[in-house]
N, C-alpha and C positions, 0 to 999 in steps of 0.2 A: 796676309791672305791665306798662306798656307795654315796656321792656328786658327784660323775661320773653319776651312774645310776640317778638321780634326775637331772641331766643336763640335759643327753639325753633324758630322758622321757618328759623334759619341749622343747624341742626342737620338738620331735615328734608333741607334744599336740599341738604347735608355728606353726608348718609347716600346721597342719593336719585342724587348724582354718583360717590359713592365703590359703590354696586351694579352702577354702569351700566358702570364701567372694570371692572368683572370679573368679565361677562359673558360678552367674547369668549376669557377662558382658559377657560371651565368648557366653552365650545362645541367650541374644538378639542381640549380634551383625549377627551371625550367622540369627536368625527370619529375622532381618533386610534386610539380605541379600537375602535370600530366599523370601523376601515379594516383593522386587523388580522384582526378576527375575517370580514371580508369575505374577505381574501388568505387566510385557512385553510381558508376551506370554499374558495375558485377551488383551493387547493392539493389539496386530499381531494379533488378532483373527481376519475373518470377522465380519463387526459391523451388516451383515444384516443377520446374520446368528445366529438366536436366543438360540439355541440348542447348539449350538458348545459356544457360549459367556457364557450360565449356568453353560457346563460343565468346563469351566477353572473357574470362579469362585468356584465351588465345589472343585474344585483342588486343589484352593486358602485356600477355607476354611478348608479341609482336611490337611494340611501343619501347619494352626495356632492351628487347634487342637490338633496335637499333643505338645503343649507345653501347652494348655490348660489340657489335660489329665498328665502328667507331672507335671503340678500345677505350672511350671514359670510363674507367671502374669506378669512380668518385663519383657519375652520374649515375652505373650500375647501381651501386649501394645504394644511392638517395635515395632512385626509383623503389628498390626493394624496401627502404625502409617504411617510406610514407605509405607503398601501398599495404602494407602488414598493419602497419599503426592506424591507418585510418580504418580498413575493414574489422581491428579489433577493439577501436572506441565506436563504430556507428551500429556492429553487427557481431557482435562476442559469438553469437555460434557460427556463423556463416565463418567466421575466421578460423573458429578452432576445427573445424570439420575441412578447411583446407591447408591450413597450416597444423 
């Protein structure tokens, strides 16, 4: 009985480390995705319309913050990366004039 309870508790411990290592892929896929759909509405925006182009950027930024307050820097980054990459393959100037 007693090797029972030490199995199951190593199982729990097994399960409860092996949830925690793949948490931070499901974060930034998620960032990722959201960074996208961030960079398409900054993209749909008008371009002459400077007011309206800040506030989706704030929008944008408000979105990566919350895994920056969260403390994901792996979500961090993704977010940063997809939204860089995707406003510089759909929008080369809109990208180089913010980046």
């Amino acid at each position: 009985m007693r090797k029972l309870i030490y199995i199951f508790a190593t199982m729990v411990v097994a399960g409860v480390l092996y949830g925690c290592s793949c948490a931070p892929d499901t974060r930034a896929d998620e960032a990722r995705e959201r960074a996208v759909v961030a960079a398409q509405q900054l993209i749909d925006t008008d371009h002459s319309d400077t007011i309206a182009l800040q506030h989706r950027i704030l929008e944008a930024k408000v979105v990566q913050s919350e895994y920056v307050i969260a403390g994901d820097s792996i979500a961090v980054e993704a977010f940063d990366e997809a939204f860089r990459d995707y406003l510089m393959l759909h929008d080369g100037s809109l990208a180089e004039a913010i980046f």
